[in-house]
Residue frames as a rotation matrix with the C-alpha (Angstrom) as fourth column:
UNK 1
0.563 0.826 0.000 0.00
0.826 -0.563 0.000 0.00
0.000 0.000 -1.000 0.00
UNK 2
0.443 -0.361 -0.820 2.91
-0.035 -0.921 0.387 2.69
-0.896 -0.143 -0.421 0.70
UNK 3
-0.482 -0.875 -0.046 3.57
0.292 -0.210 0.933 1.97
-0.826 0.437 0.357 -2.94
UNK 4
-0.001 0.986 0.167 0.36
0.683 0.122 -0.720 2.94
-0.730 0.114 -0.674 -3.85
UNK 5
0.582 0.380 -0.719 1.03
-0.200 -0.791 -0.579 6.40
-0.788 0.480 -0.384 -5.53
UNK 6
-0.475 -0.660 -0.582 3.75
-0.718 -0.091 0.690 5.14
-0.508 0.746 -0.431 -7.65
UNK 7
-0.791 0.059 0.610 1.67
0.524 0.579 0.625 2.31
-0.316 0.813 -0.488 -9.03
UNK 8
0.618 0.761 -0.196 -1.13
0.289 -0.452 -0.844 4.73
-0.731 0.465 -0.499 -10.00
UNK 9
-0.026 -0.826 -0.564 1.95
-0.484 -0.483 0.730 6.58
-0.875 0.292 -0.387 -11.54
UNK 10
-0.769 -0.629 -0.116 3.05
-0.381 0.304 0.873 3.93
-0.514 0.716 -0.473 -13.49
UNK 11
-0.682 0.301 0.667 -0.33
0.536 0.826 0.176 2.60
-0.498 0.477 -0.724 -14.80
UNK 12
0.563 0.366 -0.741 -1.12
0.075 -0.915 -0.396 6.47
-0.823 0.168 -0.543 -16.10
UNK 13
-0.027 -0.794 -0.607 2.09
-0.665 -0.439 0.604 6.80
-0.747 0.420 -0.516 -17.62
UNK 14
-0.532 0.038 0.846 0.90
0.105 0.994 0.021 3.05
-0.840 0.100 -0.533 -19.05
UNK 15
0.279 0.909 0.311 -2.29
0.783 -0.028 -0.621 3.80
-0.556 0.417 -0.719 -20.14
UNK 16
0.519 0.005 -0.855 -1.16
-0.237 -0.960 -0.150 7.59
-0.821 0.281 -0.497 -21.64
UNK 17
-0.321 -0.902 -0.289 1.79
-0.494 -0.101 0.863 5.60
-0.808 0.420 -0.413 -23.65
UNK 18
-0.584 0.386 0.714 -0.36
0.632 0.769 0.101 2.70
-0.510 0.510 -0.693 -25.00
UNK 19
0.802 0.596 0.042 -2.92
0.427 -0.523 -0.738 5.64
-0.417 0.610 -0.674 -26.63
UNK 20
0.520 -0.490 -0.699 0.11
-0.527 -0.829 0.188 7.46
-0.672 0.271 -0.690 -27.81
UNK 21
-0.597 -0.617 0.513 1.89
-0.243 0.748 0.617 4.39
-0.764 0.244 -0.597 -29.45
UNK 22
-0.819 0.405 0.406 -1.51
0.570 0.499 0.653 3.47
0.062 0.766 -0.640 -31.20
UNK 23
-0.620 0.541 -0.568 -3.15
-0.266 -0.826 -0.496 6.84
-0.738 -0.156 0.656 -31.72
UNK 24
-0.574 0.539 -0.617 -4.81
-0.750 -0.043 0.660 5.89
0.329 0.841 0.429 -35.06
UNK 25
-0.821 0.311 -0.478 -5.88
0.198 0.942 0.272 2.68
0.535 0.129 -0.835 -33.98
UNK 26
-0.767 0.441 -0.466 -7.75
0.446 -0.155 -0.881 4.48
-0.460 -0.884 -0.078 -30.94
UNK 27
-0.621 0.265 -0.738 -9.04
-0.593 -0.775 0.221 6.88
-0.513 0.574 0.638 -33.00
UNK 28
-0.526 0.613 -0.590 -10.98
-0.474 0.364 0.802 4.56
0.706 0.701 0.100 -35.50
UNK 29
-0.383 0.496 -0.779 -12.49
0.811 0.585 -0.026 2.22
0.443 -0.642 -0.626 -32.22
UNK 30
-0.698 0.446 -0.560 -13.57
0.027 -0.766 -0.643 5.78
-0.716 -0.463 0.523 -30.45
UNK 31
-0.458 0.653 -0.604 -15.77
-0.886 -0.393 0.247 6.10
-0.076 0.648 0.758 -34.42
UNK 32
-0.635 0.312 -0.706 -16.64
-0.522 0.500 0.691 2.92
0.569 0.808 -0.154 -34.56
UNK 33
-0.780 0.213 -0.588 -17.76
0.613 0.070 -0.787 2.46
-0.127 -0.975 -0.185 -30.85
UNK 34
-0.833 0.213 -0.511 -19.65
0.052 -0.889 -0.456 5.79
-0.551 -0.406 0.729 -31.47
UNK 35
-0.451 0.373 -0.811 -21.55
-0.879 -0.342 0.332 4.75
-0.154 0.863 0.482 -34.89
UNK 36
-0.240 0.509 -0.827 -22.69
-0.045 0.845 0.533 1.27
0.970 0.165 -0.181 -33.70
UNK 37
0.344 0.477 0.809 -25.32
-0.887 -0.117 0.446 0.99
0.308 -0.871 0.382 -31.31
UNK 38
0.742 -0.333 -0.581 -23.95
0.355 0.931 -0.081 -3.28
0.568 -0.146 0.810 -31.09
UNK 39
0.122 -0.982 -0.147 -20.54
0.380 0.183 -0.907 -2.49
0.917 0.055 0.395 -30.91
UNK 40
-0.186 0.457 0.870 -21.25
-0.196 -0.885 0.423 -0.01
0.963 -0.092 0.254 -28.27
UNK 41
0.536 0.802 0.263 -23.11
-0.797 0.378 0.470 -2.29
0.278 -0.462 0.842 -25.92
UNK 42
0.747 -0.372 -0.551 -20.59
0.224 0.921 -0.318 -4.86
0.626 0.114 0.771 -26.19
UNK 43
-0.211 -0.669 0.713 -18.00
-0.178 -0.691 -0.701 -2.02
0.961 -0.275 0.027 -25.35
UNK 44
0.084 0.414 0.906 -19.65
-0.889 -0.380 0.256 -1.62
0.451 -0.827 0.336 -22.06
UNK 45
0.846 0.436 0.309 -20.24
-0.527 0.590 0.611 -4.99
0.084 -0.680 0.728 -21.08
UNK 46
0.632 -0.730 -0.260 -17.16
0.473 0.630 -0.617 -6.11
0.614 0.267 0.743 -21.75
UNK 47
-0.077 -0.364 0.928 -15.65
-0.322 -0.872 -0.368 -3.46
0.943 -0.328 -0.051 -19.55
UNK 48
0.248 0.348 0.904 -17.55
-0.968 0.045 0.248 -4.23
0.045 -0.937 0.348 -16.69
UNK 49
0.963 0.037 -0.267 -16.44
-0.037 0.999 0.006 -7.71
0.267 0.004 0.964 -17.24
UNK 50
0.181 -0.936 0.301 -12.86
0.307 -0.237 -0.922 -6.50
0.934 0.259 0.245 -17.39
UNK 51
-0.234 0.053 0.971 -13.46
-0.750 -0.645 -0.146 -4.00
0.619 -0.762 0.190 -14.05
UNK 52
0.708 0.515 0.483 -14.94
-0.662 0.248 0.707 -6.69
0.244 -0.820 0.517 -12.01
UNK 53
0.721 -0.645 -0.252 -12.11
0.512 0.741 -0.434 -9.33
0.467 0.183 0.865 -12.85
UNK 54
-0.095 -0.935 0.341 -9.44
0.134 -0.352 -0.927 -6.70
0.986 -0.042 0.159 -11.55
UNK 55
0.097 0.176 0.980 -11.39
-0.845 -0.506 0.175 -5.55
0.526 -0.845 0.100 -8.65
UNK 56
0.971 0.238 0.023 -11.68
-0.213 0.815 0.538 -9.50
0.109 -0.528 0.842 -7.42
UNK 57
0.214 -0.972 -0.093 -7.56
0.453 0.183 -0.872 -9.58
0.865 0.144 0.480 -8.33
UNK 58
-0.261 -0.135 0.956 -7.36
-0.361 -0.905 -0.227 -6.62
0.895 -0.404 0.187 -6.17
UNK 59
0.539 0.757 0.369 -9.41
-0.694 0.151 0.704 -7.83
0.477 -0.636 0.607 -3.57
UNK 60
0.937 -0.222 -0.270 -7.77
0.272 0.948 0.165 -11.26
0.220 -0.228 0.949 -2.97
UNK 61
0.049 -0.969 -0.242 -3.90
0.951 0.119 -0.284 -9.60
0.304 -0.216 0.928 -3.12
UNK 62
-0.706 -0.456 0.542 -4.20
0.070 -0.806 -0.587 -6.21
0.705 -0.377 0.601 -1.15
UNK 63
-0.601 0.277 -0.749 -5.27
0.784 0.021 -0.621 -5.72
-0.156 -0.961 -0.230 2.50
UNK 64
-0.907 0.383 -0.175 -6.05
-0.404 -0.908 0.113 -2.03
-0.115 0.173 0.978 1.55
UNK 65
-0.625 0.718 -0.306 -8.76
-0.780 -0.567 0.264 -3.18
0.016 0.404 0.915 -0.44
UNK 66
-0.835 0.175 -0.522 -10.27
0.049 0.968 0.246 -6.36
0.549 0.179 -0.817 0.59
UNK 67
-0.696 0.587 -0.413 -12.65
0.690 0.388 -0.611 -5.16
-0.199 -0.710 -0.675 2.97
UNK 68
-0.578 0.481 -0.660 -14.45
-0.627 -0.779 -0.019 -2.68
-0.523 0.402 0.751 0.77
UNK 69
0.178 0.820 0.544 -17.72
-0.071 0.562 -0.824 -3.92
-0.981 0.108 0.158 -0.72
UNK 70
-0.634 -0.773 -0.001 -17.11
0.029 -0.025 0.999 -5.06
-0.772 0.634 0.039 -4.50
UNK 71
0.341 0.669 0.660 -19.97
0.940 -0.262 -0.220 -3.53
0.026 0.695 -0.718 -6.27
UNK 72
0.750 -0.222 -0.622 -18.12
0.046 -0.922 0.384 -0.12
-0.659 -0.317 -0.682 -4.93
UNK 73
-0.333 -0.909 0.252 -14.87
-0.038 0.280 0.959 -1.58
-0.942 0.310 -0.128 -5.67
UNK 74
0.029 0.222 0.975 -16.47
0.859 0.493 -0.137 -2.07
-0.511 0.841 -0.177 -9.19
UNK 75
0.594 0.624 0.507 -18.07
0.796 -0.545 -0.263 1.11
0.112 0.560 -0.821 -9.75
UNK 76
0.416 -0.736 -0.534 -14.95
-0.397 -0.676 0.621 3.08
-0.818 -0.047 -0.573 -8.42
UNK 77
-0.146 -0.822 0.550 -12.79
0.175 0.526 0.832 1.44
-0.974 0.218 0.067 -10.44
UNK 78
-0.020 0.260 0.965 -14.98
0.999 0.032 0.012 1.90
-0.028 0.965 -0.261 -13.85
UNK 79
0.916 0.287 -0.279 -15.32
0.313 -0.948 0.051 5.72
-0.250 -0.134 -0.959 -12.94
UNK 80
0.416 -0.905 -0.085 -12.03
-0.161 -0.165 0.973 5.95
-0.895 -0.391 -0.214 -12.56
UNK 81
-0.417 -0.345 0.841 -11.09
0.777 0.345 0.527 3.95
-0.472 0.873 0.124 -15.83
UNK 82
0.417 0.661 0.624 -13.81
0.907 -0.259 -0.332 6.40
-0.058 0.704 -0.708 -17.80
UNK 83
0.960 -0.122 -0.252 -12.04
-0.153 -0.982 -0.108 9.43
-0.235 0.142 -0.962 -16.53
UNK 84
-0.094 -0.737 0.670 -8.69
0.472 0.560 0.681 7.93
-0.877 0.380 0.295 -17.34
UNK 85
-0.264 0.224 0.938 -9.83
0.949 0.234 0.211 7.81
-0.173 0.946 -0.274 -20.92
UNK 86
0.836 0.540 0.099 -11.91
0.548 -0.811 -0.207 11.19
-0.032 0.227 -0.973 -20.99
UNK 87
0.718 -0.363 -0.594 -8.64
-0.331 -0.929 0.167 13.31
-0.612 0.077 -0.787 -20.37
UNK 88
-0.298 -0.942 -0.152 -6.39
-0.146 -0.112 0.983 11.56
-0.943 0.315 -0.104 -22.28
UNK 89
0.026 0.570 0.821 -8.67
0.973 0.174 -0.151 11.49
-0.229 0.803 -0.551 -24.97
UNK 90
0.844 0.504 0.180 -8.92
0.531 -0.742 -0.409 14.80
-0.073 0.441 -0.895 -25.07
UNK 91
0.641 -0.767 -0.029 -5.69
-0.231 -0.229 0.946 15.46
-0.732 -0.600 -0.323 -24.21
UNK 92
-0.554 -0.475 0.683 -4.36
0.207 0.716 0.666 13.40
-0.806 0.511 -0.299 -27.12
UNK 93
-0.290 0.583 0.759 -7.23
0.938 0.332 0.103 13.19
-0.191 0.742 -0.643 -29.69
UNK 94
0.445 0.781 0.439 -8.74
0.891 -0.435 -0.129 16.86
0.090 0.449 -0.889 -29.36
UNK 95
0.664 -0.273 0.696 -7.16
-0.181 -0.962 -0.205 19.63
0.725 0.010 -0.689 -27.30
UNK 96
-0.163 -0.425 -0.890 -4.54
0.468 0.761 -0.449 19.23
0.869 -0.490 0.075 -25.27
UNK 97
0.645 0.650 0.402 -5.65
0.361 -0.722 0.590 19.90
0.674 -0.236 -0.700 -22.13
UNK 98
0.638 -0.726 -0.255 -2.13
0.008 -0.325 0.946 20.62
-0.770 -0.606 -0.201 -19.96
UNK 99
0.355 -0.655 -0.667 1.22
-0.826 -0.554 0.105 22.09
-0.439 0.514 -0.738 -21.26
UNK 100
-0.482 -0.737 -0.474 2.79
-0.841 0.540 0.016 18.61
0.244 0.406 -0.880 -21.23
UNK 101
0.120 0.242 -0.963 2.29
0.160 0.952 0.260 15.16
0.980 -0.185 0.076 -20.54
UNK 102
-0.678 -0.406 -0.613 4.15
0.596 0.185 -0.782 14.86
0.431 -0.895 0.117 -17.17
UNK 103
-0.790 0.554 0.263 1.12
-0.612 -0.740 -0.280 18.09
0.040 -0.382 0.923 -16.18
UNK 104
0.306 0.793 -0.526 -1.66
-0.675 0.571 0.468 15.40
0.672 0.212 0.710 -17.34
UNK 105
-0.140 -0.287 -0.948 -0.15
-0.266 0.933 -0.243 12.87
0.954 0.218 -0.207 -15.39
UNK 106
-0.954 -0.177 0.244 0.71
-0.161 -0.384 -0.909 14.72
0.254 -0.906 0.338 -12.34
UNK 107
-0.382 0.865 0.325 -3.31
-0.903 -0.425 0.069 15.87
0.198 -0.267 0.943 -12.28
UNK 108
0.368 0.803 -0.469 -4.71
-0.576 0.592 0.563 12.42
0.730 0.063 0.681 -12.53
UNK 109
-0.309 -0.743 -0.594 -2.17
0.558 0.364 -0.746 11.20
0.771 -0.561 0.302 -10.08
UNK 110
-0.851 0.388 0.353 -3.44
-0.514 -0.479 -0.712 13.81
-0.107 -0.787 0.607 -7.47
UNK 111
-0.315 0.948 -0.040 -7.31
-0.897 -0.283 0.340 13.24
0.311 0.143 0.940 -8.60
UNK 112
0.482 0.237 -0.844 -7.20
-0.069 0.970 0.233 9.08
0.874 -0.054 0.484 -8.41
UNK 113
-0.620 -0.175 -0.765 -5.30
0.584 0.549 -0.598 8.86
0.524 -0.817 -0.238 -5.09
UNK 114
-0.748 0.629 0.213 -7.98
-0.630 -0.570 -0.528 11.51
-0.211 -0.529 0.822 -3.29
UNK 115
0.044 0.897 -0.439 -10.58
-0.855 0.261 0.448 9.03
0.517 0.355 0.779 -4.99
UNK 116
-0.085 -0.235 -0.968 -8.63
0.366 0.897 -0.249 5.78
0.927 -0.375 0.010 -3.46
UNK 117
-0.740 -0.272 -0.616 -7.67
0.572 0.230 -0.788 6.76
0.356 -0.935 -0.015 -0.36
């Protein structure tokens, strides 16, 4: 747990490289997500399938979070993932919204440990 802010750290810096590495690729699954009501729907559930699987990882190998209820532990976690995505989407894809990366990183790095802890 006291190594808590660096993995948020590193699975920002993760998540910021992997959209930056395959910007185009993001970019066509953000239109094609957006223009199919299927695809869409799948998107979602497949998520929450994804979120609940980590939160039960979580759950089973940190103290921190084992004793938190895991429909929370779900719905934090998917919040969390959506805003993830929302700024570095925009951040990337539209405007950027800080000077630099390392500014984007910092912020969500403050915002997600106030949400964890």
């Amino acid at each position: 747990e006291e190594n808590l802010p660096e993995m948020i750290e590193y699975l920002i810096r993760k998540h910021l490289r992997i959209h930056q590495e395959n910007y185009q690729y993001h970019i066509a699954v953000n239109q094609a997500i957006l223009s199919n009501q299927t695809l869409y729907k799948d998107y979602g559930d497949n998520l929450r399938k994804m979120i609940g699987a980590i939160a039960k990882e979580i759950q089973q190998t940190s103290p921190l979070f084992a004793k938190i209820d895991r429909n929370y532990l779900n719905e934090s976690l998917l919040r969390i993932f959506h805003t993830l995505e929302a700024y570095i989407h925009r951040h990337l894809f539209i405007t950027p919204i800080f000077a630099t990366d390392e500014e984007l990183v910092g912020f969500l790095k403050q915002v997600f440990q106030l949400i964890i802890t």
